[in-house]
C-alpha positions as CSV (number, residue, x, y, z in Angstrom):
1,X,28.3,-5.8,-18.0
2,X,27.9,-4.7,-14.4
3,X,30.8,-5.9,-12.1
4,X,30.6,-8.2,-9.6
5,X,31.4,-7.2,-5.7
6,X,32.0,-9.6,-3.1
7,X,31.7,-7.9,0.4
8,X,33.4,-9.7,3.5
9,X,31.7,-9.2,6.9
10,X,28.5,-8.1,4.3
11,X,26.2,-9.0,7.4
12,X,27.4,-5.9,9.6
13,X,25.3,-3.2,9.3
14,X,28.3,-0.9,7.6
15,X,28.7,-4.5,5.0
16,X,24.5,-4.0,4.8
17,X,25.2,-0.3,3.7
18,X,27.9,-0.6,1.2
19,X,25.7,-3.9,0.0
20,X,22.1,-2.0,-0.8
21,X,24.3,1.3,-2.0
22,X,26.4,-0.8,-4.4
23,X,23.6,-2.9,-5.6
24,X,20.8,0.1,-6.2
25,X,24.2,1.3,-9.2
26,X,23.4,-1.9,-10.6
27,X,26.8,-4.0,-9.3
28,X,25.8,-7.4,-8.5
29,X,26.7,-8.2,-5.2
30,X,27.3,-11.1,-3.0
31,X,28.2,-11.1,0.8
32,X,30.6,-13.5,2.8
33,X,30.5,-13.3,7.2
34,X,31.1,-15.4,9.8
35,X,27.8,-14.5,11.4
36,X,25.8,-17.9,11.0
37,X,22.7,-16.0,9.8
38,X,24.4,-14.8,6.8
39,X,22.7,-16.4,4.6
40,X,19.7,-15.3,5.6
41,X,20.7,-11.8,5.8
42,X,21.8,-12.1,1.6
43,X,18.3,-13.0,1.3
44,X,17.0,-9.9,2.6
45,X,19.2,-7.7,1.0
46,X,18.8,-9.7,-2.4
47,X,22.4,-10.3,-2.7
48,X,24.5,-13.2,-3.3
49,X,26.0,-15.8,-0.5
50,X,29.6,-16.6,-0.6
51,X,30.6,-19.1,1.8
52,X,34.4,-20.0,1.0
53,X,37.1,-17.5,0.6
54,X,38.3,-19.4,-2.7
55,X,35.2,-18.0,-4.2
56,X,37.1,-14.5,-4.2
57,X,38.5,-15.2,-7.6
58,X,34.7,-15.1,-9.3
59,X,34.6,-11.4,-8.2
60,X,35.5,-7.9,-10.3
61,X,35.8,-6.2,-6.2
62,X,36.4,-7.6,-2.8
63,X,35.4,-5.4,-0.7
64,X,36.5,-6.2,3.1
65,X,34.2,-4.7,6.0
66,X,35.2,-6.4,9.1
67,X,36.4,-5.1,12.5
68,X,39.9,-3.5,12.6
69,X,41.7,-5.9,14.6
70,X,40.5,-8.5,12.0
71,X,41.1,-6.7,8.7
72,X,44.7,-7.1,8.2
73,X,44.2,-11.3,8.6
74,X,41.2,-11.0,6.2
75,X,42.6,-9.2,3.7
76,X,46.2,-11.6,3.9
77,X,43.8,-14.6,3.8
78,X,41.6,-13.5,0.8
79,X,44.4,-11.4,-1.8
80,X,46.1,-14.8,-2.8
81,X,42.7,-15.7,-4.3
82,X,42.0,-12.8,-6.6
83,X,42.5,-12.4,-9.9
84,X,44.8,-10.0,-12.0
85,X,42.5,-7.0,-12.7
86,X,40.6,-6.7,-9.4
87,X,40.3,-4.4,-6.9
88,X,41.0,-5.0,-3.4
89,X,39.3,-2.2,-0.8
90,X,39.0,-1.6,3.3
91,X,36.7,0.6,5.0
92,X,38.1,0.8,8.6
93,X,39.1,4.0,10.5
94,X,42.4,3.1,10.2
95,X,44.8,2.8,7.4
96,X,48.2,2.4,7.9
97,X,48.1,-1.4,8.9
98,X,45.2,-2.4,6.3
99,X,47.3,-1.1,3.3
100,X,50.9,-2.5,4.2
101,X,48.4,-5.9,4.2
102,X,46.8,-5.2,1.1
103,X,50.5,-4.1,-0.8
104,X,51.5,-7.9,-0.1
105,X,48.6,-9.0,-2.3
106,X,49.8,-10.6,-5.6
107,X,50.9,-8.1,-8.3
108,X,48.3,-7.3,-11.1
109,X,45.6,-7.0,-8.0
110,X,44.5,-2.9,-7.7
111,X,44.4,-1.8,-4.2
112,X,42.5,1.3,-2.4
113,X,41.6,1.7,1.2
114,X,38.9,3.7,1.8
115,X,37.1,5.4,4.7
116,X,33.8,6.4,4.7
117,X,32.9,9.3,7.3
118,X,29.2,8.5,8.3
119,X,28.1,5.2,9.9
120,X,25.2,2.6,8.7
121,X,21.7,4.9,9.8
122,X,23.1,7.6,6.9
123,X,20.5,7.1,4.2
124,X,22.2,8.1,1.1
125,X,25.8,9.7,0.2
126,X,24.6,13.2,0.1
127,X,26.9,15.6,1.9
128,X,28.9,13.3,3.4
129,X,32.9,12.9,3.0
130,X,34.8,9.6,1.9
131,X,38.6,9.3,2.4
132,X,40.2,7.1,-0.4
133,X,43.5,5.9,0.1
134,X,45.2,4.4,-3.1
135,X,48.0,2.8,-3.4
136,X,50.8,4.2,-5.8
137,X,50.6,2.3,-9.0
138,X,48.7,0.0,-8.2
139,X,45.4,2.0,-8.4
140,X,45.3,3.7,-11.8
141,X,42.0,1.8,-13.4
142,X,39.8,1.9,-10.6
143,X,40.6,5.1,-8.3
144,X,38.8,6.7,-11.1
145,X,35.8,4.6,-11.4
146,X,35.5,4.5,-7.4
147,X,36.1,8.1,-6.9
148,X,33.2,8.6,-9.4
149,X,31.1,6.7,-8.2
150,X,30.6,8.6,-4.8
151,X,30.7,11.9,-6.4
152,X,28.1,11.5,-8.6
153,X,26.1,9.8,-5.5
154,X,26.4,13.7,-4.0
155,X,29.8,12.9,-2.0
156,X,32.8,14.8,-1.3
157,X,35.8,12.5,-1.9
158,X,39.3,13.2,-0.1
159,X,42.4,11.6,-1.2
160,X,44.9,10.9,1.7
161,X,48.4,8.9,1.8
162,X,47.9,6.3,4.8
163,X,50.0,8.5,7.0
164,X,48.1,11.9,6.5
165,X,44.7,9.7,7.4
166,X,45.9,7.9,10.8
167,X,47.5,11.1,11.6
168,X,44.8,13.3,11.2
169,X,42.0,11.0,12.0
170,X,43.6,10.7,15.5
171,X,42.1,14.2,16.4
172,X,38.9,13.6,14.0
173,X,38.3,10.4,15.8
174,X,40.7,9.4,18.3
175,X,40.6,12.6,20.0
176,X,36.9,13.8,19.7
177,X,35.3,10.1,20.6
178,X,37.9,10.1,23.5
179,X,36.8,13.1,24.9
180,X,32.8,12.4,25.3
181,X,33.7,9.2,26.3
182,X,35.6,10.6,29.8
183,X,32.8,13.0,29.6
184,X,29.9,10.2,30.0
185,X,32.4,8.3,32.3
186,X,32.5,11.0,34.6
187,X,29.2,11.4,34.8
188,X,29.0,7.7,35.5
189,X,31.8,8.2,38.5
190,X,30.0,11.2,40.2
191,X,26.5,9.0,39.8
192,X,25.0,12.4,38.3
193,X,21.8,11.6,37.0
194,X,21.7,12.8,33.4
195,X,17.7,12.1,32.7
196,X,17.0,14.5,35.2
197,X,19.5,16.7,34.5
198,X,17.4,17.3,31.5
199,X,15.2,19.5,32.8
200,X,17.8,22.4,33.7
201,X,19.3,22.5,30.3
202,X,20.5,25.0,28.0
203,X,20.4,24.5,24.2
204,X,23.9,24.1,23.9
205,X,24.3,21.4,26.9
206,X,21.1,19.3,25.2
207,X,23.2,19.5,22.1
208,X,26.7,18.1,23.8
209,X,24.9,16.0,26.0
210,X,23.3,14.1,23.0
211,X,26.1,14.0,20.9
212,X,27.6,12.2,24.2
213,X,24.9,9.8,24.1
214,X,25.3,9.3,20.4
215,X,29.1,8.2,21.2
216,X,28.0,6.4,23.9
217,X,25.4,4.1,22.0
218,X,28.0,2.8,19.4
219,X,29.7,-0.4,19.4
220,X,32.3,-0.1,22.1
221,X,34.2,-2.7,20.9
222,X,34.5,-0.5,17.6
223,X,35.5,2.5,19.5
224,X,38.4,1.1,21.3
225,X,39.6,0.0,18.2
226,X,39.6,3.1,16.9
227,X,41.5,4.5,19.9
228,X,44.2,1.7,19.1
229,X,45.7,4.0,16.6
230,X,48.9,4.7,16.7
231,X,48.9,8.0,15.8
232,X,46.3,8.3,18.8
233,X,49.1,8.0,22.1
234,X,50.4,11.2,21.6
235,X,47.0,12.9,21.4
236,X,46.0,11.6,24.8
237,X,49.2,12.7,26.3
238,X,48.2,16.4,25.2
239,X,44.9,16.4,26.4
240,X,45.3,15.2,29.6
241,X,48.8,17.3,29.9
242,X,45.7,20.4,29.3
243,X,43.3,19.2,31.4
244,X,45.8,19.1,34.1
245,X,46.4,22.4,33.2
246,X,43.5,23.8,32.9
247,X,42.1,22.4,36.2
248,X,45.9,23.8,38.3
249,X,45.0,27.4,37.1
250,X,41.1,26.8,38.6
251,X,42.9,25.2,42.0
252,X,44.8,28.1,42.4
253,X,42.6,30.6,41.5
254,X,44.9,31.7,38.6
255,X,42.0,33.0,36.3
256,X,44.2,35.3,34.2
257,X,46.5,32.2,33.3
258,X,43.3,30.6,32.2
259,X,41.7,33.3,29.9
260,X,45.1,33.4,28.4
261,X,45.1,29.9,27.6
262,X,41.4,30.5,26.3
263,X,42.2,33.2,24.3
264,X,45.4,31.5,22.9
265,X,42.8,28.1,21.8
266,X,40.0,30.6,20.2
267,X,43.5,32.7,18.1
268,X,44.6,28.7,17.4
269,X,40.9,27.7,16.4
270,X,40.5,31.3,13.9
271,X,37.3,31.7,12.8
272,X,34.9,31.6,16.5
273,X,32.5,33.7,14.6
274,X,31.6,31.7,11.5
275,X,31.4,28.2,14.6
276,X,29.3,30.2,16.7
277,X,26.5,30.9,13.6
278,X,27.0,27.5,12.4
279,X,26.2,26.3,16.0
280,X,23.3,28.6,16.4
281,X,21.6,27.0,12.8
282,X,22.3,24.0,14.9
283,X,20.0,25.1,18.2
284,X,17.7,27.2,16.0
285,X,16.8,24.3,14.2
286,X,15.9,22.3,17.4
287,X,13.9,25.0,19.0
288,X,12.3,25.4,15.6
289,X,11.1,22.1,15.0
290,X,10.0,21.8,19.2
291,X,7.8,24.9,18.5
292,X,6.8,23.6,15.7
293,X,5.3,20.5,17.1
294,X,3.7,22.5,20.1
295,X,1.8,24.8,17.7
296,X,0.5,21.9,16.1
297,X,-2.0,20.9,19.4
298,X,-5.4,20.2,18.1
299,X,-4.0,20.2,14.3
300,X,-3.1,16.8,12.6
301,X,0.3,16.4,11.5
302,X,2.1,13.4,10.0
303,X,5.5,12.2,11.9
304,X,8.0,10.2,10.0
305,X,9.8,7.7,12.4
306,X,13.1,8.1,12.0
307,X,14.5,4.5,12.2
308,X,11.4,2.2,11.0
309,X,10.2,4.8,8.3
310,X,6.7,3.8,9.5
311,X,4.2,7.5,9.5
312,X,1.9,8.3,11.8
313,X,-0.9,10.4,11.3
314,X,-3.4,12.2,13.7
315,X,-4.4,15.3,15.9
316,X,-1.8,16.3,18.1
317,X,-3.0,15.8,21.6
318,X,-0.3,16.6,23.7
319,X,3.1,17.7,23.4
320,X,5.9,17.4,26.6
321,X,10.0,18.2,26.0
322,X,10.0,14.3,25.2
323,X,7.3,12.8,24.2
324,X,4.3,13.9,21.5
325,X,0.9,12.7,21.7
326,X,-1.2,12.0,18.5
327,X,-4.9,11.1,18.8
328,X,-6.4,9.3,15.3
329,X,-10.2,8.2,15.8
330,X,-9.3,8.2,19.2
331,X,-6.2,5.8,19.2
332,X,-3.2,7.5,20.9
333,X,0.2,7.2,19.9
334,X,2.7,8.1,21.8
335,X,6.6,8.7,20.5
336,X,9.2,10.0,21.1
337,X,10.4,13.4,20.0
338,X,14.2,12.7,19.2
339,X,12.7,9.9,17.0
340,X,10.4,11.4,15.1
341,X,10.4,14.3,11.8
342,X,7.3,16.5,10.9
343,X,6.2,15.8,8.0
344,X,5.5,19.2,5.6
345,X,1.5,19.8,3.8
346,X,3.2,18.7,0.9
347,X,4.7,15.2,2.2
348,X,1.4,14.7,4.6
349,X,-0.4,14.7,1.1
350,X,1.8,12.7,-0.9
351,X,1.5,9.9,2.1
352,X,-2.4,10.7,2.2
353,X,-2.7,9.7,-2.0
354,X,0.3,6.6,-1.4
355,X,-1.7,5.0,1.2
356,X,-5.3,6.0,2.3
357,X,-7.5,3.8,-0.1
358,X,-9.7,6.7,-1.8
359,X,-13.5,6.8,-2.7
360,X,-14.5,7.0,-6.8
361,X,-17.2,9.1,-8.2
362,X,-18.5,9.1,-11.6
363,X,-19.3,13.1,-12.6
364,X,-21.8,13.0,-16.1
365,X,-22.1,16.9,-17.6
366,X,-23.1,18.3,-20.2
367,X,-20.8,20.7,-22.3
368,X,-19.9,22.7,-25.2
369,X,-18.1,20.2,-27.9
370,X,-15.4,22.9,-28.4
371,X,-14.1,22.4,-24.8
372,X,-11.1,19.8,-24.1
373,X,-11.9,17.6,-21.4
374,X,-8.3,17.2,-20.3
375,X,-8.3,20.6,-19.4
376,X,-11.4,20.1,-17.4
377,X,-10.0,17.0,-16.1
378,X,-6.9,19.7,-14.9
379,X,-9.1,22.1,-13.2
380,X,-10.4,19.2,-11.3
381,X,-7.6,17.6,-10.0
382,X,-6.9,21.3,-8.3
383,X,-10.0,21.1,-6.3
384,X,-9.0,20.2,-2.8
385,X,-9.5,16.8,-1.6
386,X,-9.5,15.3,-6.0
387,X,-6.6,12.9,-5.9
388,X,-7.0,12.6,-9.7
389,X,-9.7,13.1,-12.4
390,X,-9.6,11.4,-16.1
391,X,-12.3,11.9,-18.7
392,X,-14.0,8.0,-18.9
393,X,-16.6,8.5,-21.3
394,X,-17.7,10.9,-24.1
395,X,-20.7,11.2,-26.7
396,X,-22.6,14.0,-28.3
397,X,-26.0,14.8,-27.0
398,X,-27.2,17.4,-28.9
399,X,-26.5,20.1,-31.5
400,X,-22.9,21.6,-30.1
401,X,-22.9,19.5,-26.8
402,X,-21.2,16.8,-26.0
403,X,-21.8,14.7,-22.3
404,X,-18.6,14.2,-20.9
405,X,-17.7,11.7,-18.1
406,X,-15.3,12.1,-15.2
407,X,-14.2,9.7,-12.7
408,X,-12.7,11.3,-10.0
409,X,-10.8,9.6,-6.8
410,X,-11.3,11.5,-3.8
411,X,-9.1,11.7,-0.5
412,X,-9.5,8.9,1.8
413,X,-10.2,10.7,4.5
414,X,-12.7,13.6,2.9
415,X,-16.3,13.9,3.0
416,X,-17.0,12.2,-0.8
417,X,-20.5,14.0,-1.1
418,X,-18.7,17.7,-0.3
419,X,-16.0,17.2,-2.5
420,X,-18.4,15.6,-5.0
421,X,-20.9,18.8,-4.3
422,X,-17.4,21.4,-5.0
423,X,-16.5,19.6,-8.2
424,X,-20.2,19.9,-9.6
425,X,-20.5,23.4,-8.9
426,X,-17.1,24.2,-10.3
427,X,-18.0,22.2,-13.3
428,X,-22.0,24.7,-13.2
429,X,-19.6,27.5,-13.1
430,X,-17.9,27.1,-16.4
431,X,-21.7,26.3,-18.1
432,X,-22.0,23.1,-17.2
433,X,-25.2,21.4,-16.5
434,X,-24.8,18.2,-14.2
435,X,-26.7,15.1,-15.9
């Protein structure tokens, strides 16, 4: 029997995730939110509603998935309704506050916080890292079960007292989202134009300059949160004590005060070497796919959008530092790069057979009895531009031959007479005589 998840705040789009994840390893789930389109959202997702709190007790795992300066109420208001045997589990950035919440829960109730590291656009739990914070003796049946069931979904699974996470989360986090934050606020204060600063770039300014943006584009509501931890004070304090630094030993021309302290963060940091080839896989593969799309003028290509999953298919037209250009039966489309993937030969097929409605033929030939018509059927599936061939029809015709019928689909968007013209000589090649 599969156990039964109740997600509160299941309408935000990290409650969404953890909802389609949970449900596609066969847990039945229901969703509870505040948001008045809840409802409508459990309907999409094909999950369950929950509208009261009281409800919790009907549920194997409550799952809580609110904002962090709302979890701490949630989870006081919904543990006195669980039963004995549950599991009670967070996924906020911080931990400290969530867990001394949950370890006021009734006894018999299991409690882990967790934090996954990826947001709601991941697609799956390949590669990516979850922190897991149980709580001592109070964890024991379903730490194992959880942990499981992101390791075998492909990811890497930390265990972390609650300590250990805000602590070093305040530099993951607090310290890295606080950093492009003042970056893009700077930009903001010196009204530098960062559009057009575009076109002056090197790769490794496009590169901080999106990850900036990426920052930038999140919930800042979330972010401040995230900033609120405790843990995060003192890591402010040093980085502006160092930028103050930093920026003294420019003012007064001190530059061998500032290699030192360069030199003393790159001994600090250890292996440069192994982050500067990491980084260069990173603008490699950017310049790679770019060229990639600019040797494809006057070639079709299939591009994936990212977000919508819709592809596009056409002959490249035209393609800018921004923005390619596909031309199909003379409808352009235009998109943007940063949006898009190339698709491979391979995938561009695979979308070609999924979705282009294909033309039939019906192939009559005469052949020897002793050959087997699913290995002829093989041979012409290989033929390019045969989506698939199946033997439809067979009788013997005269002494030692037997007429064989094929029905073959071919490509949407292929010539049916030459293909049909390739299979039949294929088929006169191996003694064949077309009927």
């Amino acid at each position: 029997m599969c156990a039964k998840v109740l997600i509160v705040g299941g309408a935000g789009e990290m409650g969404q995730w953890f909802a389609r994840f949970l449900m596609r390893q066969n847990y039945a789930v229901s969703i509870a939110d505040i948001d008045s389109h809840t409802k409508e959202v459990a309907k999409e997702l094909g999950a369950g509603f929950v509208a009261t709190s009281e409800r919790a007790v009907d549920f194997d795992i409550v799952l809580i998935s609110v904002p962090i300066d709302v979890t701490e109420e949630v989870i006081r208001g919904i543990s006195p309704q669980m039963r004995a045997g549950s599991l009670l589990m967070d996924i906020t950035s911080i931990k400290k506050g969530p867990i001394e919440a949950m370890k006021k829960a009734p006894k018999g109730i299991e409690l882990i916080g967790a934090h996954p590291m990826f947001g709601p656009m991941t697609p799956n739990l390949r590669g990516q890292t979850v922190i897991l914070v149980p709580v001592q003796e109070r964890s024991e049946h379903w730490l194992p079960k959880i942990r499981a069931l992101f390791e075998e979904n492909g990811a890497h699974v930390e265990i972390l007292t609650a300590e250990e996470h805000d602590r070093i989360m305040a530099i993951v986090q607090g310290l890295t989202h606080f950093a492009y934050i003042a970056i893009g606020a700077t930009l903001n204060t010196l009204d530098f134009e960062v559009r057009e600063s575009r076109r002056f770039m090197s790769p490794v300014y496009e590169i901080m300059i999106d990850f900036m943006g990426r920052i930038l584009a999140q919930n800042p509501h979330l972010y401040a949160m995230i900033q609120m931890n405790p843990e995060v004070k003192k890591v402010h304090s040093a980085f502006i004590a160092q930028c103050k630094d930093l920026a003294r030993d420019i003012e007064k021309g001190d530059m061998e005060r500032f290699v030192r302290s360069m030199r003393s963060a790159a001994a600090h940091f250890g292996d440069t070497e192994a982050a500067l080839r990491r980084s260069d896989k990173l603008i490699n593969a950017n310049i790679a796919e770019f060229e990639g799309l600019a040797q494809s003028v006057g070639i079709e290509r299939g591009l994936r959008h990212l977000y919508s999953g819709a592809v596009h298919v056409g002959i490249v037209e035209r393609v800018t530092p921004s923005h390619i250009i596909l031309n199909r039966k003379g409808q352009r489309t235009r998109l943007k790069i940063e949006n898009i993937q190339l698709l491979n030969t391979d995938e561009l097929l695979q979308w070609k057979i999924d979705n282009l409605r294909h033309h039939r033929r019906d192939i009559s030939v005469a052949l020897p009895e002793k050959v087997q018509p699913d290995v002829i059927a093989s041979i012409i599936s290989d033929i390019d531009g045969v989506v698939s061939a199946e033997k439809i029809d067979i009788y013997k015709i005269k002494k030692g031959y037997s007429s064989i019928t094929f029905r073959i689909a071919i490509l949407g968007d292929k010539n049916p007479k030459e293909v049909q013209g390739a299979v039949e000589e294929v088929l006169k090649g191996i003694g064949g005589e077309i009927r």
